[in-house]
C-alpha positions as CSV (number, residue, x, y, z in Angstrom):
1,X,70.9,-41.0,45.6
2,X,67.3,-39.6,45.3
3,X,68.9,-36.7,47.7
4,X,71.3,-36.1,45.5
5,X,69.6,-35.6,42.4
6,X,66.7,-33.4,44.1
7,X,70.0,-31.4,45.7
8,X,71.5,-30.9,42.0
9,X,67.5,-30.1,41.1
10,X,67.7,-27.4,43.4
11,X,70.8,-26.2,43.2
12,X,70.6,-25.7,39.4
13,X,67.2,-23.8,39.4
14,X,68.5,-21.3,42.1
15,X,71.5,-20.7,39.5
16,X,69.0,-20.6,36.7
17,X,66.9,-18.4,38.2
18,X,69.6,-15.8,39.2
19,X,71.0,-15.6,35.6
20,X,67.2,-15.0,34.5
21,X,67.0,-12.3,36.4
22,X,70.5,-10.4,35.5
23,X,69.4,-11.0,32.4
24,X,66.1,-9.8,32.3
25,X,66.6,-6.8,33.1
26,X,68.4,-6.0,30.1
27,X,66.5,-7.4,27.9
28,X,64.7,-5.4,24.8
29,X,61.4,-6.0,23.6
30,X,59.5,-5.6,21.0
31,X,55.4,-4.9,20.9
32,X,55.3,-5.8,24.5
33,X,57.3,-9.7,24.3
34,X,61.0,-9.6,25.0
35,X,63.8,-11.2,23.0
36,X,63.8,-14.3,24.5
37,X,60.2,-15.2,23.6
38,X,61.0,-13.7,20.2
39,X,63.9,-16.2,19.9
40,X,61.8,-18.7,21.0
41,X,62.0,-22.2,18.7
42,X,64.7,-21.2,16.9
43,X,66.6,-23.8,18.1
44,X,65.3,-26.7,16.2
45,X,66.8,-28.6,13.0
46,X,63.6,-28.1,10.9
47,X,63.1,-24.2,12.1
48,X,63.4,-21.2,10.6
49,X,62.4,-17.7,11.4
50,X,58.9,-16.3,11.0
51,X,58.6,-13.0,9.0
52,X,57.1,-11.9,12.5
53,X,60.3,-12.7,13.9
54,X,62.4,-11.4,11.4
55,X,60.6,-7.9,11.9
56,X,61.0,-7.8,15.5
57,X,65.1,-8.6,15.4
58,X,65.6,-5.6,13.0
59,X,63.0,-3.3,14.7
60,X,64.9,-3.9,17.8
61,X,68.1,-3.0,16.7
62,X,71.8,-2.4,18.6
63,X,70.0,-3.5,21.8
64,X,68.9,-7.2,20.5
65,X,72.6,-7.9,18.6
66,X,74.0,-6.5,22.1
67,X,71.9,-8.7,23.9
68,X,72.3,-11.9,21.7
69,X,76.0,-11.6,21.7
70,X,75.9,-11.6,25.2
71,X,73.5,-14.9,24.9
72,X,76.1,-16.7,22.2
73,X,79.1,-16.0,24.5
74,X,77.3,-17.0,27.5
75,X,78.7,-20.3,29.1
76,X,76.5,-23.0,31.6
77,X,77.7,-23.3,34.4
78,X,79.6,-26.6,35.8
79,X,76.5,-27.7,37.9
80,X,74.6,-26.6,35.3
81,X,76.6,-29.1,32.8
82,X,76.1,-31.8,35.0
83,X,72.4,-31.6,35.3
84,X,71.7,-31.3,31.5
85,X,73.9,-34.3,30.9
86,X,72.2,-36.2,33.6
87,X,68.3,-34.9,32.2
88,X,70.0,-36.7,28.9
89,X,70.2,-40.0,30.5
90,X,67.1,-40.0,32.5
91,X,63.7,-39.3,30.5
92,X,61.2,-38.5,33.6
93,X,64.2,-35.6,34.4
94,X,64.3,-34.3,30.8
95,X,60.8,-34.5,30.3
96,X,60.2,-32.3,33.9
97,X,62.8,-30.0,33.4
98,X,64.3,-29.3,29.7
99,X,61.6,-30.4,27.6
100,X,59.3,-27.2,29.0
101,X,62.6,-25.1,29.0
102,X,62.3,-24.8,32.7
103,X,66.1,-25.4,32.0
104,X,67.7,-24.4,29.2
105,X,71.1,-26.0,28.3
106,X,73.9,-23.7,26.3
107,X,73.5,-25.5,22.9
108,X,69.6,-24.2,22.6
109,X,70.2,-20.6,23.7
110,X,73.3,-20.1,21.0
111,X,71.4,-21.5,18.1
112,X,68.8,-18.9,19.1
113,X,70.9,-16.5,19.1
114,X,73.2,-17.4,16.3
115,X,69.5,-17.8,13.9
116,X,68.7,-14.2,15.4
117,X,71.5,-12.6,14.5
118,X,71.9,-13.9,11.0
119,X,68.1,-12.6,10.4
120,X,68.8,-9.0,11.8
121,X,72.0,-9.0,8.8
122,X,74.3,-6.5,8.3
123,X,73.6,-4.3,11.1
124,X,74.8,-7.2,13.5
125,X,78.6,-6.3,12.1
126,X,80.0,-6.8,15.7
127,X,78.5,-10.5,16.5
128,X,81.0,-11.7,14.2
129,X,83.8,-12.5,16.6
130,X,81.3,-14.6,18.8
131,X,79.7,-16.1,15.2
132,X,83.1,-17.1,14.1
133,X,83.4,-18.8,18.0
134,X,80.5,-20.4,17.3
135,X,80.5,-21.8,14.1
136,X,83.0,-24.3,15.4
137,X,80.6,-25.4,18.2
138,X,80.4,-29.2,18.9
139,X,76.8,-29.4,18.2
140,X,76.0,-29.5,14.3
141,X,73.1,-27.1,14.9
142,X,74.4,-24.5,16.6
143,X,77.9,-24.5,13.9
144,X,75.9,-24.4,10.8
145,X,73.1,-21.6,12.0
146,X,76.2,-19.5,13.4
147,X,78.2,-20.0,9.4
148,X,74.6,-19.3,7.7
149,X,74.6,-15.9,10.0
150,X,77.7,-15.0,9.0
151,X,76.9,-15.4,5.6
152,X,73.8,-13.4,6.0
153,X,75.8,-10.5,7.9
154,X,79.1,-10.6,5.5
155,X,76.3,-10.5,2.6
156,X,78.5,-13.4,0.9
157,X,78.1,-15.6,-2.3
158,X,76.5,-18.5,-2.0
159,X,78.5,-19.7,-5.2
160,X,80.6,-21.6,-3.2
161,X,77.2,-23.5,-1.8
162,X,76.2,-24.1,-5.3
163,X,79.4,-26.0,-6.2
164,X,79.2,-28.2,-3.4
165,X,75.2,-28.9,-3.8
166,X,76.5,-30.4,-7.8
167,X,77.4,-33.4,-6.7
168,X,75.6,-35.2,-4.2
169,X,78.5,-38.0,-3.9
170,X,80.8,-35.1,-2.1
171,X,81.4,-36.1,1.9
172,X,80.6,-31.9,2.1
173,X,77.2,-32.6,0.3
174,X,75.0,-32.9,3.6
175,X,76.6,-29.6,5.1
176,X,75.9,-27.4,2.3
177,X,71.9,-28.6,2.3
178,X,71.9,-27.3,5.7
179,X,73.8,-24.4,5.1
180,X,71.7,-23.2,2.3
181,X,68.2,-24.3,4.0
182,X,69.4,-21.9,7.1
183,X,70.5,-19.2,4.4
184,X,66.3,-19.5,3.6
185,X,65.8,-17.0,0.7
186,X,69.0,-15.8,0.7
187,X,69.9,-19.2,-1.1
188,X,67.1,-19.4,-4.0
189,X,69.7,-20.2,-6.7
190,X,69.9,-24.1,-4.9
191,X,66.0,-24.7,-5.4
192,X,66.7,-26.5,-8.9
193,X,70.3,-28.3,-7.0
194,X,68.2,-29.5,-4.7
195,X,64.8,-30.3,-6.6
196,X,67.5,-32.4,-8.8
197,X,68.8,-33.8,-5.4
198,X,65.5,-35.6,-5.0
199,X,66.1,-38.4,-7.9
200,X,69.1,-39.8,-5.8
201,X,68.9,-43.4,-4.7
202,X,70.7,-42.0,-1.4
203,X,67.9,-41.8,0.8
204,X,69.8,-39.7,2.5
205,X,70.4,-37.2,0.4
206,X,67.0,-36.8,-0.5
207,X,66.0,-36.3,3.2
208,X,68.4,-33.4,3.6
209,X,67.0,-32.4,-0.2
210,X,63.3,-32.1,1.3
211,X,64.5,-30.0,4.6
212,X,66.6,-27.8,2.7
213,X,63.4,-27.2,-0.3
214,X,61.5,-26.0,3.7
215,X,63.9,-23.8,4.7
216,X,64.1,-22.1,1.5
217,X,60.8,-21.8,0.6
218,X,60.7,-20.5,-2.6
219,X,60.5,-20.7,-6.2
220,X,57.1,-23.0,-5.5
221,X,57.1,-22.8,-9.1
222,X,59.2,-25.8,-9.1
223,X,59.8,-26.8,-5.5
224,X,55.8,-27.6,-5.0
225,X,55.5,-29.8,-7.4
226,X,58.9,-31.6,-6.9
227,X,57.7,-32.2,-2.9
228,X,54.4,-33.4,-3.9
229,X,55.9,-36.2,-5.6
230,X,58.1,-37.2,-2.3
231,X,54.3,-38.2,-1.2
232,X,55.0,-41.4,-3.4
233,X,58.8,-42.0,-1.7
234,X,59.1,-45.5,0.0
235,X,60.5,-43.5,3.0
236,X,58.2,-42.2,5.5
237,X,60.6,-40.0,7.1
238,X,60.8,-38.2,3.4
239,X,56.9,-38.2,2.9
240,X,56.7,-36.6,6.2
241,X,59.5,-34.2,5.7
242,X,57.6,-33.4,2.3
243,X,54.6,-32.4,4.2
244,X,56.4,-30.0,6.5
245,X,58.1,-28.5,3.3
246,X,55.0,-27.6,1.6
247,X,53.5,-26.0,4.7
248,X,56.4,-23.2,4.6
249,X,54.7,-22.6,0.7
250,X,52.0,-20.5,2.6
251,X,51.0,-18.8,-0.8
252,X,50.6,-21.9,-2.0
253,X,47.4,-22.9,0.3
254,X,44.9,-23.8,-2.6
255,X,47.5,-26.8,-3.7
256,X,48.8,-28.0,-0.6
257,X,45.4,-28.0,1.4
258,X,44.3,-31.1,-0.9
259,X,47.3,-32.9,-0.4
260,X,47.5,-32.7,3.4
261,X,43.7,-34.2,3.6
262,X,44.9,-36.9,1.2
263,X,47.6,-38.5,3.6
264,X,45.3,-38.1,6.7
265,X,44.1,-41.2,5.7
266,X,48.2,-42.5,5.8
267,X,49.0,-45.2,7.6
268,X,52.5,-43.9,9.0
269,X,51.6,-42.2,12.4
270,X,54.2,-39.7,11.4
271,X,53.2,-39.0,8.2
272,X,49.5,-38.4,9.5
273,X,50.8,-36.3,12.3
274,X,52.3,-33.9,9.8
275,X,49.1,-33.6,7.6
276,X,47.6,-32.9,10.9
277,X,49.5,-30.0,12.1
278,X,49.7,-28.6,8.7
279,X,46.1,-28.5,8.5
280,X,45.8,-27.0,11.5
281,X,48.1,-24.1,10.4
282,X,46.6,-23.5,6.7
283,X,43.0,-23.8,7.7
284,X,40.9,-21.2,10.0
285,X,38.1,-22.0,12.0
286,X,34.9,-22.6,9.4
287,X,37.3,-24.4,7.3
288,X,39.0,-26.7,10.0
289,X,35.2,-27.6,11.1
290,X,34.1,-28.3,7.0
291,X,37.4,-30.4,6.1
292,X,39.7,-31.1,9.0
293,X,37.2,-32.9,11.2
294,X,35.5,-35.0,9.2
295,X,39.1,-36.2,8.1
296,X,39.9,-36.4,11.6
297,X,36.5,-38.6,12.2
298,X,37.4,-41.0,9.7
299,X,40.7,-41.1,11.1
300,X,39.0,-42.8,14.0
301,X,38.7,-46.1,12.1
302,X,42.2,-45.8,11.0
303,X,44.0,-49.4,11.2
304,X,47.2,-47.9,13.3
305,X,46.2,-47.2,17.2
306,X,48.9,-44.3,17.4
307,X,46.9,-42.9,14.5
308,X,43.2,-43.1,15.8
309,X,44.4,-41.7,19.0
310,X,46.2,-38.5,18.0
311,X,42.9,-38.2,15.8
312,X,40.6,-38.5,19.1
313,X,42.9,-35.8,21.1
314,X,42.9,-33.4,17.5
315,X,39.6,-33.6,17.0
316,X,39.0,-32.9,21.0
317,X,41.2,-29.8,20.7
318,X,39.7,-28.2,18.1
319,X,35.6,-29.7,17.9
320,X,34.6,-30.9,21.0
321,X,31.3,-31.1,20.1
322,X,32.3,-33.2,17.2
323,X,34.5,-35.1,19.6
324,X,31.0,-36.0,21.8
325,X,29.1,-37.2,19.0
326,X,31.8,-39.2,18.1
327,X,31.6,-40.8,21.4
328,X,34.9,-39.9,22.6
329,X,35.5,-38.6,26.2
């Protein structure tokens, strides 16, 4: 059995690793990184793009919608198939292989490229045959980033949105949150839908509420302050998905830099984590070492063990010296 599996291991990096290289060689770039580390991340539920990345899709034109056309149409291989869905079932494989992108299954490559294309708009007129393909793709993800491209590309209405985002009862309420909070700005008139959203007893619905309010990110006027009261929700998957909100509100730094240091004393190691890595984004270096660590030191004597060790390895990564005195190792 063990032969097998390191046979299929093989096998399936000597495929990868010839498509790579095909690839490669026509791949555009843009101030010296290539698409595919541009794309890079784009795959995830609670991701957007950058304005960095954004930039770099338009600057590099007919070449990148040629080449991420190429990517959305692209098929794995049968082999291929059979080793992702294998890496599924087996952490230690997954964790080797996919996790590092050593491997990189089909659903994760067309979100990329669906997200990409939405983002370089208009000018990406002839990825909408392979959208359209796509937004009917089995995986949620990749479906809804390939409709939000379209939107973006067709310059469409998000009227339509709206209506759906009025009642939070609808079976099609959950869809539209996700459509809009790919849509980002382009979907500003759901901000007060959403902020709205976040009174509903479905805890649901406020979830998708707080992701959507992220992926947005705008009129802070009224999303800020309607996140910052998710810190008081009984859920800690909605406190946490507050936090990561609030951190796309980068204008917003004077407001949000308070809050984050507040819940690093949370008792929810997920909740913590976020006010961790949001922290670690807003602040540079002579602030991280005047606020972040001695929030992280304190977070030493934090009742949940998950908690005081993701503070030791922070407060490693970023102030070893700090780390020392603290007598950590």
């Amino acid at each position: 059995m063990r032969k097998r599996i390191g046979s299929l291991i093989l096998v399936t990096a000597a495929v990868v690793g010839f498509v790579f290289c095909i690839f490669k060689t026509s791949e555009p770039s843009y101030q010296g990184k290539p698409l595919s580390r541009w794309i890079r991340g784009l795959e995830y539920e609670n991701r957007n793009p950058t304005d960095e990345q954004r930039a770099a899709f338009r600057a590099m034109g007919e070449p990148a919608v040629t080449r991420l056309i190429a990517i959305l149409e692209r098929r794995d291989s049968a082999i291929k198939r059979k080793f992702v869905a294998y890496a599924q079932r087996h952490a230690e494989i997954h964790n080797r292989f996919i996790a590092p992108r050593y491997v990189i299954p089909e659903d994760i490559y067309h979100a990329q490229a669906a997200t990409a294309l939405g983002e370089i708009g208009p000018a990406a007129q002839a990825a909408i045959p392979a959208l359209t393909v796509a937004s009917t793709d089995r995986y949620y993800i990749v479906a809804t980033r390939a409709k939000a491209a379209l939107i973006k590309i067709r310059q469409e209405s998000v009227t339509p949105l709206l209506a759906l985002l009025e009642d939070t009862h609808s079976t099609n309420w959950s869809e539209a949150a996700l459509m809009v909070k790919y849509l980002g700005t382009n979907a500003e008139a759901a901000v007060p839908l959403l902020v709205s959203a976040l009174q509903s007893p479905d805890v649901d619905v406020r979830n998708d509420a707080v992701w959507a309010l992220g992926g947005i990110a705008s009129r802070p006027d009224i999303a800020v302050p309607a996140l910052i009261g998710c810190f008081q929700d009984k859920s800690a998957s909605i406190r946490r998905g507050a936090i990561d909100a609030l951190c796309e509100f980068k204008r917003a730094k004077e407001q949000i830099v308070p809050l984050l240091l507040s819940r690093m004393q949370d008792s929810d190691n997920n909740v913590w984590l976020g006010a961790a890595f949001g922290l670690e984004e807003f602040l540079d270096k002579s602030e991280k070492r005047t606020l972040y660590v001695p929030a992280l030191v304190k977070a030493l004597n934090n009742p949940d063990e998950a908690i005081r060790a993701n503070a030791e390895l922070c407060l490693k990564r970023n102030d070893p010296e700090a780390a020392a005195r603290a007598g950590i190792k």
